[in-house]
ROKOL-452581 format. One record per residue: residue number from 1; residue in three letters; x, y, z of N, C-alpha, C in turn. Coordinates in nm, 2 decimals, always signed. Layout:
<sites>
[NUM, "ala", [X, Y, Z], [X, Y, Z], [X, Y, Z]]
...
</sites>
This chain:
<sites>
[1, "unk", [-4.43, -2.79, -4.13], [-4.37, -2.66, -4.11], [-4.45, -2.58, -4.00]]
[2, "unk", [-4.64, -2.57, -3.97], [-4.66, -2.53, -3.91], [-4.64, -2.58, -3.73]]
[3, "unk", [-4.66, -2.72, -3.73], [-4.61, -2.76, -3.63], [-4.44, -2.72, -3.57]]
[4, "unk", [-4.38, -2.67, -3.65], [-4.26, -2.66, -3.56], [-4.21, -2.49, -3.53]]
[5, "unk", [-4.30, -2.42, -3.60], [-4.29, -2.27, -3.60], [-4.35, -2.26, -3.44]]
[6, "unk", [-4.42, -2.30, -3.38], [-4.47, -2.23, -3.23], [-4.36, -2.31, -3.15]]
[7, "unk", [-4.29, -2.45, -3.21], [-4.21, -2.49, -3.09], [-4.07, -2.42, -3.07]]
[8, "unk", [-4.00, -2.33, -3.22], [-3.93, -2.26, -3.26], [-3.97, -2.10, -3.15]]
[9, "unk", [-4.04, -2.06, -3.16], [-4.09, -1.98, -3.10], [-4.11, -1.99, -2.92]]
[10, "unk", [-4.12, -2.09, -2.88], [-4.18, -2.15, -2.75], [-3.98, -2.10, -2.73]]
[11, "unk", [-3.88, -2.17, -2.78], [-3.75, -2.20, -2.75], [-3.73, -2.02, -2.76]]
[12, "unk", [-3.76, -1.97, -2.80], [-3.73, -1.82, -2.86], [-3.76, -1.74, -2.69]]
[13, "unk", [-3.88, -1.80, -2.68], [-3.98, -1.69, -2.54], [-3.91, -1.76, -2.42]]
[14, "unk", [-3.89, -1.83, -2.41], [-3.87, -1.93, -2.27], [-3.74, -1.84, -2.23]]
[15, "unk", [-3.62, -1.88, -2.29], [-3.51, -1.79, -2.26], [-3.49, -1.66, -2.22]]
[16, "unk", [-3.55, -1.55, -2.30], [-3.67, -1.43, -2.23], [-3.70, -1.41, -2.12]]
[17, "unk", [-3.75, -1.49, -2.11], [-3.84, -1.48, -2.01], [-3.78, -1.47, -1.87]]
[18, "unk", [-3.69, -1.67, -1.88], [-3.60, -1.67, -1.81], [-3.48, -1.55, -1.71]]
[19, "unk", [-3.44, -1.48, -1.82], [-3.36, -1.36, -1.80], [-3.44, -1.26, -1.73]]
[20, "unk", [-3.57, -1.23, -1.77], [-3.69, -1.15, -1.72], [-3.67, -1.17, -1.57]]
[21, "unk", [-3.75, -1.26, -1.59], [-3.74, -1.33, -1.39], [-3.61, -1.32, -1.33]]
[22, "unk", [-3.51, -1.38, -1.39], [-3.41, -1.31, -1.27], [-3.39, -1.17, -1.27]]
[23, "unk", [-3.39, -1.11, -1.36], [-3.34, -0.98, -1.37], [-3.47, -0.95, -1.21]]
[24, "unk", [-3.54, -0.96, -1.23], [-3.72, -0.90, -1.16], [-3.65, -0.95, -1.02]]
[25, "unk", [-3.59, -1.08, -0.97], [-3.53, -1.10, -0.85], [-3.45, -1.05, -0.84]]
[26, "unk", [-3.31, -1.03, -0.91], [-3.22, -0.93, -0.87], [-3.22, -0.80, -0.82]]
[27, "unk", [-3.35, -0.74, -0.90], [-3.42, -0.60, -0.87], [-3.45, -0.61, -0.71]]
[28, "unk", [-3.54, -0.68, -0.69], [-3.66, -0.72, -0.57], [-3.51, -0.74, -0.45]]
[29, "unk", [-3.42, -0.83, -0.51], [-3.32, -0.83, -0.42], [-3.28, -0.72, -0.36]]
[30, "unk", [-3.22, -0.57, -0.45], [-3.12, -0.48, -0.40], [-3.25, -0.39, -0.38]]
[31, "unk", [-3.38, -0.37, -0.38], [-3.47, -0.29, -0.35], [-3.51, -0.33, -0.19]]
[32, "unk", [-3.47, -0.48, -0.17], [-3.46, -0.53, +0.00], [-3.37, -0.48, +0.10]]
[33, "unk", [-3.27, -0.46, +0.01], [-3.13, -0.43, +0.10], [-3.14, -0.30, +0.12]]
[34, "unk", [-3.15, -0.23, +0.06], [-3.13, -0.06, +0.01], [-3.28, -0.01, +0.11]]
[35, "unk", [-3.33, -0.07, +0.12], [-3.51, -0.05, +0.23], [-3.43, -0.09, +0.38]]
[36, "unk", [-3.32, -0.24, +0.37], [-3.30, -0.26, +0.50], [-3.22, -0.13, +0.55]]
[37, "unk", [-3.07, -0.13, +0.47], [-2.98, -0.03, +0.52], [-3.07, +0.10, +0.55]]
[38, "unk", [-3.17, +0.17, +0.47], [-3.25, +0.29, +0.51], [-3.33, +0.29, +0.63]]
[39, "unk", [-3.39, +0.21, +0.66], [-3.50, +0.20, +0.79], [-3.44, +0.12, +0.88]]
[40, "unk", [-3.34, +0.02, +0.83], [-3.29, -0.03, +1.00], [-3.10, -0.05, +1.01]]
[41, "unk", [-3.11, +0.05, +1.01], [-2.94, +0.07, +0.98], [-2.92, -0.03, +1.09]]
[42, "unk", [-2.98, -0.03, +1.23], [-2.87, -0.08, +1.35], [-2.84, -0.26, +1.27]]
[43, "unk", [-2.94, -0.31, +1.25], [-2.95, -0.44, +1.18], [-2.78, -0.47, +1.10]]
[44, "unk", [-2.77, -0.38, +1.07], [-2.60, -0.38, +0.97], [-2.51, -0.34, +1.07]]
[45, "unk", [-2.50, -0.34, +1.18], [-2.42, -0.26, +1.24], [-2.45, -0.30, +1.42]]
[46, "unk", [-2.48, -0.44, +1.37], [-2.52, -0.50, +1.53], [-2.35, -0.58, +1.59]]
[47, "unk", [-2.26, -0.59, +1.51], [-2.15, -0.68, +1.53], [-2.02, -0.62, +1.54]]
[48, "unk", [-1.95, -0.66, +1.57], [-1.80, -0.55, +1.56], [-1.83, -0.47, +1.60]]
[49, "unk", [-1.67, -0.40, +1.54], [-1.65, -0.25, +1.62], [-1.73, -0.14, +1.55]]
[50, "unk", [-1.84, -0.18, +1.42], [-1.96, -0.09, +1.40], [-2.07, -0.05, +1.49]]
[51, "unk", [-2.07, -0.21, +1.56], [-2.21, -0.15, +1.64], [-2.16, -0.02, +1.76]]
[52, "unk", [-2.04, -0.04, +1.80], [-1.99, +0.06, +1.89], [-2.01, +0.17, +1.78]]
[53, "unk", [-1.93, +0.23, +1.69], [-1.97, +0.31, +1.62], [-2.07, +0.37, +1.61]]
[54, "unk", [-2.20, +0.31, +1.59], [-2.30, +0.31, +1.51], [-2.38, +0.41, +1.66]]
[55, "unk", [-2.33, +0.30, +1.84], [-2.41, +0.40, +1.97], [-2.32, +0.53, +1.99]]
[56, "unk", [-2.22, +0.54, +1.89], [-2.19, +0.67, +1.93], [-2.16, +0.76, +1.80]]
[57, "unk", [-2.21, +0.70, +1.71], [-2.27, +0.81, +1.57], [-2.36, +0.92, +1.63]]
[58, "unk", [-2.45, +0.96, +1.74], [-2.47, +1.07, +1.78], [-2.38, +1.17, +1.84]]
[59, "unk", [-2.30, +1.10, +1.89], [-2.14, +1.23, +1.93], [-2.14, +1.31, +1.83]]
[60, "unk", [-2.06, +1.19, +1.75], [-1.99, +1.30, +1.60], [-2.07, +1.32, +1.53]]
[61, "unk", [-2.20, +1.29, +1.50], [-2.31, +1.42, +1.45], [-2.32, +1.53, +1.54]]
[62, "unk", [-2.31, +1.58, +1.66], [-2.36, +1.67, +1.74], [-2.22, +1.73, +1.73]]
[63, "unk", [-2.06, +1.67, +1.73], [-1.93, +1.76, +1.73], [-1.99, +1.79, +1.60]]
[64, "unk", [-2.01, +1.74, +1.48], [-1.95, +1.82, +1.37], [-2.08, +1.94, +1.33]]
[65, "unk", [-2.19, +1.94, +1.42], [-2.27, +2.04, +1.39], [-2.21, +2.16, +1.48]]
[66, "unk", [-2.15, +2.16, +1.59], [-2.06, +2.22, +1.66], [-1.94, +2.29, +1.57]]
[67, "unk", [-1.89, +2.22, +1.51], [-1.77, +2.25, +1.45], [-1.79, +2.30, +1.32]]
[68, "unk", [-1.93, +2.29, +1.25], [-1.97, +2.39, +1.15], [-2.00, +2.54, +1.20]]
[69, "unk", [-2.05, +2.55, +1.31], [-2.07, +2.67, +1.37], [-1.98, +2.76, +1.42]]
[70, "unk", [-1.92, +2.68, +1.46], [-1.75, +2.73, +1.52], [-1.66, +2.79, +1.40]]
[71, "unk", [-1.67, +2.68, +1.29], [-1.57, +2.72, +1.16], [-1.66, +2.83, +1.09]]
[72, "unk", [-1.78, +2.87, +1.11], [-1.84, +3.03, +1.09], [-1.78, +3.13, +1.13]]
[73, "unk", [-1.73, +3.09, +1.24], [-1.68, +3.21, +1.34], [-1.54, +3.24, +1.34]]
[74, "unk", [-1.50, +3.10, +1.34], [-1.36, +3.17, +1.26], [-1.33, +3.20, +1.17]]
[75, "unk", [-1.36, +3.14, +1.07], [-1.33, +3.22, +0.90], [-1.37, +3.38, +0.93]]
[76, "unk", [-1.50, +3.45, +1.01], [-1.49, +3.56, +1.04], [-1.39, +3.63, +1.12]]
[77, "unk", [-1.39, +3.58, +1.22], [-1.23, +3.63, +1.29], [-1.14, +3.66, +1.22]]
[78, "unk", [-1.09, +3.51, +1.09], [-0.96, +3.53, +1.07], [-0.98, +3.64, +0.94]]
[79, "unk", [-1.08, +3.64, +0.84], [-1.09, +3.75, +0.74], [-1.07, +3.87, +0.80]]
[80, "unk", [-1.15, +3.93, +0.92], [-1.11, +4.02, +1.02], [-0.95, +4.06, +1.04]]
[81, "unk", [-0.88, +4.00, +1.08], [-0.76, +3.94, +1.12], [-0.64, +3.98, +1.00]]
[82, "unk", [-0.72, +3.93, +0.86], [-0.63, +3.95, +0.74], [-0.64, +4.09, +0.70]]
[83, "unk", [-0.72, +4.11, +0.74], [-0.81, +4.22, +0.70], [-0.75, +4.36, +0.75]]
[84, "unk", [-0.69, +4.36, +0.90], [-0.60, +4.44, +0.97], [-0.48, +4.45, +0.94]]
[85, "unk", [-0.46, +4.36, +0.93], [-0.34, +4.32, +0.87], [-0.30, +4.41, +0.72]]
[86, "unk", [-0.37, +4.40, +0.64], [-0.37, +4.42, +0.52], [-0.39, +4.61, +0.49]]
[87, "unk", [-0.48, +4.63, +0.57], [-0.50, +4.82, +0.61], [-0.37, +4.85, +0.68]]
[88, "unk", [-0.32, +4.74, +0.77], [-0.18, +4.86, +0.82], [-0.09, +4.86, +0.73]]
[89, "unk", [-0.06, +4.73, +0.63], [+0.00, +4.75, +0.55], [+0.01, +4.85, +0.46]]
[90, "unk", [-0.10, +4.87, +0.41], [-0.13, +4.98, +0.32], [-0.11, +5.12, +0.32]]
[91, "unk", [-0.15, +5.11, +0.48], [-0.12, +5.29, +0.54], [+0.04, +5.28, +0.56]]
[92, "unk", [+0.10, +5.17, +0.58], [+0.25, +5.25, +0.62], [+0.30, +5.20, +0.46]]
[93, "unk", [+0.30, +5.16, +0.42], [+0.33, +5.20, +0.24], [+0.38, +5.34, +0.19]]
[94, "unk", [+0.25, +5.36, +0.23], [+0.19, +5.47, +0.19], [+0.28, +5.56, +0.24]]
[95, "unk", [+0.29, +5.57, +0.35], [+0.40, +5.66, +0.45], [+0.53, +5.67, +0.39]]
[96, "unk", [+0.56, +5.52, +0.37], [+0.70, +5.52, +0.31], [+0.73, +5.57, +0.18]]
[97, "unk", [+0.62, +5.59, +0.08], [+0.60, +5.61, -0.03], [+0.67, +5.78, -0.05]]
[98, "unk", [+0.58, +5.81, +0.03], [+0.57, +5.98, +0.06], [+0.72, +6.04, +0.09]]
[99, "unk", [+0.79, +5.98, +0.17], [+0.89, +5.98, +0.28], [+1.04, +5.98, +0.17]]
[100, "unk", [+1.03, +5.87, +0.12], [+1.13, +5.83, -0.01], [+1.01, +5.78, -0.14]]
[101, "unk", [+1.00, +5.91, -0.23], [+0.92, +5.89, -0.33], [+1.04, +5.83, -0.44]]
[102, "unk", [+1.16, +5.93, -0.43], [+1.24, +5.88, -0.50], [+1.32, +5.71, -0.54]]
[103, "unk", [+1.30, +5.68, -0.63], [+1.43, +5.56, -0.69], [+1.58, +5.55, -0.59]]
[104, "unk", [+1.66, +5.46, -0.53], [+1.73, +5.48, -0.48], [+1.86, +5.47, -0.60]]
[105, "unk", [+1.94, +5.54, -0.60], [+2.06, +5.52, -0.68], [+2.19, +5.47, -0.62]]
[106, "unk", [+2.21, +5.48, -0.53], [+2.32, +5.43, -0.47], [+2.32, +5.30, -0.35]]
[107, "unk", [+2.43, +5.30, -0.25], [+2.42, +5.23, -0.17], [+2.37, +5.33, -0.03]]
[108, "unk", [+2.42, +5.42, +0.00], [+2.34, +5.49, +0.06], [+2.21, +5.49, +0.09]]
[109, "unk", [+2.14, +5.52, -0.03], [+2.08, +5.60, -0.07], [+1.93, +5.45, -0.06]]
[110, "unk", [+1.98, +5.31, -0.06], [+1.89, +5.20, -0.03], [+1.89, +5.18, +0.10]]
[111, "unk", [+2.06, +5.20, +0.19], [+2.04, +5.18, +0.30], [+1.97, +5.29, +0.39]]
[112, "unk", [+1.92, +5.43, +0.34], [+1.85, +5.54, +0.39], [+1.70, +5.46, +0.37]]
[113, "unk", [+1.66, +5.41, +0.22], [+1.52, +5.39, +0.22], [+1.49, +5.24, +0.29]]
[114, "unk", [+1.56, +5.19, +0.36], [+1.55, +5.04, +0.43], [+1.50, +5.08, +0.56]]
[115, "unk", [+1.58, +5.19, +0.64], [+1.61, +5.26, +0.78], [+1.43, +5.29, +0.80]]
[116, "unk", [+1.38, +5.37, +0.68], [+1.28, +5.44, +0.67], [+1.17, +5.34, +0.66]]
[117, "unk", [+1.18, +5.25, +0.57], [+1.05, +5.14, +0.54], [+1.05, +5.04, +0.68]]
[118, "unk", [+1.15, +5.01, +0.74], [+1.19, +4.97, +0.87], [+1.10, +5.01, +1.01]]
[119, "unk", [+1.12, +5.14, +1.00], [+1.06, +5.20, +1.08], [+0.98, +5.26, +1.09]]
[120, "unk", [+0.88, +5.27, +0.93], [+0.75, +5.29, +0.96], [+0.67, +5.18, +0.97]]
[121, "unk", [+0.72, +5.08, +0.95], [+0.65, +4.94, +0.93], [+0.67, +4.88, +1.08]]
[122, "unk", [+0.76, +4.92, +1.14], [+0.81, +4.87, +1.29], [+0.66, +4.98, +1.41]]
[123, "unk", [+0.65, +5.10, +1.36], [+0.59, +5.16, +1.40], [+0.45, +5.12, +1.40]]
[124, "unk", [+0.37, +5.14, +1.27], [+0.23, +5.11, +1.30], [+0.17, +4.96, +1.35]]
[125, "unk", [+0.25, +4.90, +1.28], [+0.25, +4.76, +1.29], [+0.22, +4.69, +1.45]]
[126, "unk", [+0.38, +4.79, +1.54], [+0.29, +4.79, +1.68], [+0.22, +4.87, +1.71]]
[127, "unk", [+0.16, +4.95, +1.67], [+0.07, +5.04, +1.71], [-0.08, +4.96, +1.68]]
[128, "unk", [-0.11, +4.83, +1.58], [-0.24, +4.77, +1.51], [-0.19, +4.66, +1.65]]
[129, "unk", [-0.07, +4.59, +1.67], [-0.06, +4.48, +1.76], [-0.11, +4.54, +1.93]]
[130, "unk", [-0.08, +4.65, +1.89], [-0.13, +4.69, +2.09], [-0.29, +4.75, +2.06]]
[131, "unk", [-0.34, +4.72, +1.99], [-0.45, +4.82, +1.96], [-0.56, +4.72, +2.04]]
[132, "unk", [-0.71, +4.77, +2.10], [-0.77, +4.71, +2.15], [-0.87, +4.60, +2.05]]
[133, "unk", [-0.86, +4.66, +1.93], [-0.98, +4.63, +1.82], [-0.86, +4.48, +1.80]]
[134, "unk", [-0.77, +4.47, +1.76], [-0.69, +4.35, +1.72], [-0.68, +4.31, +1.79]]
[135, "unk", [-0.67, +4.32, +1.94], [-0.60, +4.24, +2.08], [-0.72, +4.14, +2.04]]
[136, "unk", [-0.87, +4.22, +2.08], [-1.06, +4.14, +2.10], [-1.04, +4.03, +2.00]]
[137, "unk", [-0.98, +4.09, +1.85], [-0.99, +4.01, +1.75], [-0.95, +3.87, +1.74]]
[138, "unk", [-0.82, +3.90, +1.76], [-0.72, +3.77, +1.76], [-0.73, +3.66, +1.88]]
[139, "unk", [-0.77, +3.70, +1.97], [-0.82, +3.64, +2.12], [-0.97, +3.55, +2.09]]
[140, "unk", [-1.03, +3.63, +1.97], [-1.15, +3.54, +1.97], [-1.12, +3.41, +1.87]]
[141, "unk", [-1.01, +3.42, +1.75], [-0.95, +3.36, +1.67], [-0.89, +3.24, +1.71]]
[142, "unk", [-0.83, +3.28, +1.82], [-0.74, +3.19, +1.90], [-0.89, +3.09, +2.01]]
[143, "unk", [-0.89, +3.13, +2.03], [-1.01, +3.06, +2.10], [-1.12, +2.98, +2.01]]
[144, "unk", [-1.16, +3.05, +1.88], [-1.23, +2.92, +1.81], [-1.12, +2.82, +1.75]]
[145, "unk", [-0.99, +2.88, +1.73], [-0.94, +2.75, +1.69], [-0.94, +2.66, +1.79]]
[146, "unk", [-0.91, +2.69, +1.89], [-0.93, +2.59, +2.04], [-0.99, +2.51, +2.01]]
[147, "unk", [-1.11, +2.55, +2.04], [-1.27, +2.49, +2.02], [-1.25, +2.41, +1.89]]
[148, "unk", [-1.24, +2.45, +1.82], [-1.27, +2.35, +1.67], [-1.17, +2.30, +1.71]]
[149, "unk", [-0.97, +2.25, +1.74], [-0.94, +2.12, +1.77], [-1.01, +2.05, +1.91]]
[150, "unk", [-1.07, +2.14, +1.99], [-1.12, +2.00, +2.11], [-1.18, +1.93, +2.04]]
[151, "unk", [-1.31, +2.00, +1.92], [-1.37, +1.92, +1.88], [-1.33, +1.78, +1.81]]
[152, "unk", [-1.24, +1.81, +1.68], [-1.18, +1.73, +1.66], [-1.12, +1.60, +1.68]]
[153, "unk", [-1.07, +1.64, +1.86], [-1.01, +1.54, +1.94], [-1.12, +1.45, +1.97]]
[154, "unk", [-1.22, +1.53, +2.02], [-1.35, +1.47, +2.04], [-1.41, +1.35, +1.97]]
[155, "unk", [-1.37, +1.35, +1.83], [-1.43, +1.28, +1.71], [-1.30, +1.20, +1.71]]
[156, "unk", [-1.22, +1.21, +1.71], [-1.12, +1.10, +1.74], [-1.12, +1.00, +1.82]]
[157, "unk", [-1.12, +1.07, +1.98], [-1.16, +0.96, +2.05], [-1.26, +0.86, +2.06]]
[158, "unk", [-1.40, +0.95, +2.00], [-1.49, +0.84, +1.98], [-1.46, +0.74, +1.83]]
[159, "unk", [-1.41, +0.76, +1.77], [-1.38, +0.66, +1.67], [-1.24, +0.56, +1.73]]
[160, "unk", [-1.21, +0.58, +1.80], [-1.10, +0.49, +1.87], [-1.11, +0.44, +1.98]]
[161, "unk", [-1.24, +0.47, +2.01], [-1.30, +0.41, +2.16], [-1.35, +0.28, +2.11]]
[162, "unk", [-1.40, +0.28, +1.94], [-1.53, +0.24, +1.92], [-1.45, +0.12, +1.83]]
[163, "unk", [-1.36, +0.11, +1.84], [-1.20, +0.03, +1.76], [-1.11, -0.06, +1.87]]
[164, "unk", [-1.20, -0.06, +1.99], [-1.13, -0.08, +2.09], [-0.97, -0.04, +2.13]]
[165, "unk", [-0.94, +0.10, +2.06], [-0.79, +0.13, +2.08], [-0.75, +0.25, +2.21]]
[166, "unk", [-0.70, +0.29, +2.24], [-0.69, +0.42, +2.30], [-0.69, +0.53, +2.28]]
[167, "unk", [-0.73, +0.62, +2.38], [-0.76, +0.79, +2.31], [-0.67, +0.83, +2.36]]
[168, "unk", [-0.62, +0.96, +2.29], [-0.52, +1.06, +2.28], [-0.46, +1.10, +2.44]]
[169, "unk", [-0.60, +1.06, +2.56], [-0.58, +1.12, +2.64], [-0.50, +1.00, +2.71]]
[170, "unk", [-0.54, +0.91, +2.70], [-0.49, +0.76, +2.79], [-0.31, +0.75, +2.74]]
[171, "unk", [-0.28, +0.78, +2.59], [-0.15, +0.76, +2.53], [-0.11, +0.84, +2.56]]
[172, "unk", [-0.13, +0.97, +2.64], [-0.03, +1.10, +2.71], [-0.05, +1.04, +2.86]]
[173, "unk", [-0.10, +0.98, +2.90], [-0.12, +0.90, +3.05], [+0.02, +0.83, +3.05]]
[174, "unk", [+0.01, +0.73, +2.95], [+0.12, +0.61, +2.95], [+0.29, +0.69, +2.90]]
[175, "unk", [+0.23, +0.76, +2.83], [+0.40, +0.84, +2.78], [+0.39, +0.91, +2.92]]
[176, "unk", [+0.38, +1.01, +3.01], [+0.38, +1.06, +3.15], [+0.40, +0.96, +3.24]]
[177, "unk", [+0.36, +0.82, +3.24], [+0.39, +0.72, +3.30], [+0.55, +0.69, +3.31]]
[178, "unk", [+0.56, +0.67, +3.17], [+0.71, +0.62, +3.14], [+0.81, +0.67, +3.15]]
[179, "unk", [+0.78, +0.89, +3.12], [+0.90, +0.95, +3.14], [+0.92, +0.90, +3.29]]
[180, "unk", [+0.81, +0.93, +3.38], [+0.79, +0.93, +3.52], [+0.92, +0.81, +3.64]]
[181, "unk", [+0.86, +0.66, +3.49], [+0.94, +0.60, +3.58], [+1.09, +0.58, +3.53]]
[182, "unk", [+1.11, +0.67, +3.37], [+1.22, +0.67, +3.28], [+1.31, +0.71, +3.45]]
[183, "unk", [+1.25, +0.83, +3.49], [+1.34, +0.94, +3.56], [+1.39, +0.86, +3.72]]
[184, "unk", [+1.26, +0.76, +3.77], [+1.31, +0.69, +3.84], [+1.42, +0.60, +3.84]]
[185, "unk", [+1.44, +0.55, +3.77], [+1.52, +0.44, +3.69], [+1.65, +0.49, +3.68]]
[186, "unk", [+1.68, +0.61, +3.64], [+1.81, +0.70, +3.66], [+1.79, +0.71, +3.79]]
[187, "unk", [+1.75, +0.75, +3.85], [+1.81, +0.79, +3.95], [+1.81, +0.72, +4.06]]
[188, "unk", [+1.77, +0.58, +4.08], [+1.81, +0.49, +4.15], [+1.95, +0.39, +4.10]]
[189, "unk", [+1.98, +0.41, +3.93], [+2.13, +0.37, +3.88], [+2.17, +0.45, +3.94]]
[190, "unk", [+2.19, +0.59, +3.94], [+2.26, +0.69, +3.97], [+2.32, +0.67, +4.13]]
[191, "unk", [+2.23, +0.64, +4.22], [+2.25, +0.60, +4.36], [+2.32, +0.50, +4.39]]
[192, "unk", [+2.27, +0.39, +4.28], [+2.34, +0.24, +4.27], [+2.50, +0.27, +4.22]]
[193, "unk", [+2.52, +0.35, +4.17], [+2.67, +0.36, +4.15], [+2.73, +0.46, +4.22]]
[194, "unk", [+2.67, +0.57, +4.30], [+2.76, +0.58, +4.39], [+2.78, +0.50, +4.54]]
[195, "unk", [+2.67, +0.42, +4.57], [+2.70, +0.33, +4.64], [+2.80, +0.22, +4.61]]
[196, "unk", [+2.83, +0.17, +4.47], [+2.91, +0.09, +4.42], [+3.08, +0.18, +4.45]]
[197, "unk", [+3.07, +0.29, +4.41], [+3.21, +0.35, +4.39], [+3.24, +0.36, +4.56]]
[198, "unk", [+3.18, +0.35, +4.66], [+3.20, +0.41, +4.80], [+3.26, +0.25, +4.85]]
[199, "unk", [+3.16, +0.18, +4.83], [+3.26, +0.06, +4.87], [+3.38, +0.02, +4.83]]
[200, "unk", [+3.40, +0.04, +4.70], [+3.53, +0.04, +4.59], [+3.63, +0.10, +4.67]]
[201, "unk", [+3.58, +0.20, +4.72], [+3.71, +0.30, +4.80], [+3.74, +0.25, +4.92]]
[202, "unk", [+3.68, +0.18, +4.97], [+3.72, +0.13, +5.09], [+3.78, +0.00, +5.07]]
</sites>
C-alpha cells in the first residue's frame, strides 16, 4: 500500500502540472504579441493595403484633431444660431399674443388671427435674417461646416488611396470625362444624320 500511494500521487501531480506549463506558455505567448502590436505596430502592418494605411495614419490623426476643433466651433455657432432663432420666436408670439389675446370664434375671426400671426412673424423674422449679428453668425456656421466636410473628404481619400481605389476627386474627373464625351457623341450622330438625310434628298 505504501509503495503505490506516491505513484498514485506522481499520476495526480504530473497532469497539473502539465496544464500549468501550458497555461504559463499560452500566457508568455499573448504577453509577446500584445508587447509586439504595442512597440512595433509597423511589424503588423508591413504587407497590404495596411502598410499604406499604417504611412498615412498621421493624416487622419492630424484631420480628426482638426475636425475636433472645428466641431467646437460649430456646435457654438449653431447653439448661437438656435438660439436667435428661438428669441425671435418668442418676441413675435408675444406680439401676436397681445394683438389677438382673444379665442377665435368664427371663420373670420381665425382668418383675422392667421393675417396677424402671418405678419408679425413675416416681420421680425426678416428683420433677425437682415440683421448684422445673424448674417456674422450663420456665415461662420456655414463655413465650419465646410471645413469639417473637407475634412472628412480628406480622411476618405486617404483611406482609399491606401485600398488602392480612387478618390472622390479622380471619380468626378472620370464622370466630367464621360458627360464630356457623352455630349460629343451626340453631336457628331447629330451631324451624321443630317449629312445622311442631305444625300437622301438628292
Amino acid at each position: 500500500m505504501i509503495s503505490v500511494q506516491p505513484e498514485q500521487t506522481k499520476e495526480k501531480v504530473e497532469p497539473s502540472k502539465e496544464m500549468s506549463d501550458q497555461f504559463k506558455h499560452l500566457s508568455l505567448f499573448w504577453t509577446d504579441i500584445m508587447h509586439l502590436m504595442a512597440s512595433k505596430p509597423q511589424a503588423l502592418t508591413s504587407i497590404g493595403p495596411m502598410r499604406a494605411f499604417a504611412a498615412n495614419s498621421k493624416k487622419i490623426s492630424t484631420e480628426l484633431i482638426e475636425i475636433n476643433e472645428d466641431l467646437m466651433e460649430f456646435n457654438k455657432y449653431l447653439t448661437q444660431y438656435y438660439k436667435q432663432l428661438s428669441e425671435a420666436w418668442g418676441i413675435a408670439q408675444k406680439k401676436v399674443n397681445l394683438k389677438a389675446p382673444e379665442v377665435p370664434q368664427d371663420v373670420e375671426q381665425i382668418e383675422a388671427f392667421k393675417r396677424i400671426w402671418i405678419d408679425i412673424f413675416d416681420n421680425d423674422f426678416t428683420e433677425l435674417f437682415d440683421s448684422e449679428n445673424f448674417g456674422d453668425n450663420y456665415g461662420k456656421l456655414v463655413s465650419k461646416e465646410l471645413e469639417l466636410t473637407k475634412h472628412w473628404n480628406n480622411i476618405a481619400n486617404v483611406i482609399l488611396q491606401s485600398v488602392n481605389l480612387p478618390s472622390k476627386e479622380e471619380i468626378d474627373e472620370v464622370y466630367k470625362e464621360m458627360h464630356s464625351l457623352k455630349k460629343r457623341v451626340g453631336k457628331l450622330e447629330l451631324e451624321l444624320k443630317k449629312k445622311e438625310m442631305k444625300e437622301n434628298a438628292k
